[in-house]
C-alpha positions, 0 to 999 in steps of 0.5 A: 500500500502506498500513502500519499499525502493528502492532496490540499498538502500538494496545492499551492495556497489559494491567493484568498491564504496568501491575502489574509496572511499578508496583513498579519505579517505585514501587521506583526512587522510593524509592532516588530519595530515599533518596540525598539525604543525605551520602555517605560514600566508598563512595557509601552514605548516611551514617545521620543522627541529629539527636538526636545533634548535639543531645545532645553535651553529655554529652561536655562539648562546647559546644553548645546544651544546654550553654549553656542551664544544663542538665546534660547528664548530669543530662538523659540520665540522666533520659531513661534513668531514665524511658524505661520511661514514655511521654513527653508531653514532652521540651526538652533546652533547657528542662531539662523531662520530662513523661510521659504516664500509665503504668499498670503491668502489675501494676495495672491499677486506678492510673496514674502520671505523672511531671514532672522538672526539670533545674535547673543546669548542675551535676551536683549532687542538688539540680539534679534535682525530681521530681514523681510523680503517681498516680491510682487508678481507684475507681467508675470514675473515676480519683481523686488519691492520694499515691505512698509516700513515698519513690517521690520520692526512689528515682527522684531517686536512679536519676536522679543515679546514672545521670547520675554513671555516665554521666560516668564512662563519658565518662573523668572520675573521681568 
């Protein structure tokens, strides 16, 4: 007598097995990886922000952007102040903001761009330089115009008062 396995061990699996086992490896690989950071006692991933172990300065904490002679009151007071922009680029370390083009919703015809400079480790008006460019699109092309006057000092001004909020909402006085 010869025995021969039974047939549904020489088919290949159905392409319904293959789809319902898919989602399940696919599922289990990423709950693989998720586990691969710290946990805290309840053996849950502790959520990480690297933004946050590098933006402790404002605590007036000794870390890096400390050292660097940039004021981290200044620095996230300005983040907060320009987040409205999109950013090109950002180096707490460096002290420099420089925001991509920003067209207002109101004006579809000029753009804006701004570039500040966090200069001192002082919480002072003169540790912050604002640059503020503007284009207006004419014939189809866009073309450099001066902003008014005082858009300078209204967003150096929005800068300082947040960072000095902020400073006092971290317990000092003045």
């Amino acid at each position: 007598m010869t025995l021969r396995p039974p047939t549904s061990a020489l088919r290949p699996p159905s392409r319904r097995a293959m789809r319902m086992g898919l989602p399940a490896l696919m599922l289990g690989t990423l709950l693989g990886a998720c586990s691969t950071g710290p946990h805290d006692s309840t053996g849950l991933a502790r959520p990480q922000n690297k933004l946050l172990k590098e933006d402790r300065g404002a605590t007036g904490g000794n870390d890096q952007l400390e050292k660097s002679g940039v004021n981290a009151y200044l620095w996230r007071g300005a983040i907060d102040t320009l987040s409205f922009m999109p950013f090109a680029s950002a180096d707490a370390i460096g002290g420099v903001i420089l925001t991509d083009w920003y067209t207002p919703p109101a004006t579809q015809n000029e753009r804006f761009k701004i570039t500040c400079f966090i200069l001192s480790s002082d919480l002072r008006s003169d540790a912050v330089r604002v640059s503020v460019f503007r284009q207006v699109l004419q014939d189809g092309q866009w073309t450099d115009t001066p902003v008014a006057a005082n858009t300078v000092s209204d967003i150096t001004s929005k800068i300082l008062t947040r960072a000095r909020q902020l400073r006092a909402d971290n317990g000092h006085k003045n």
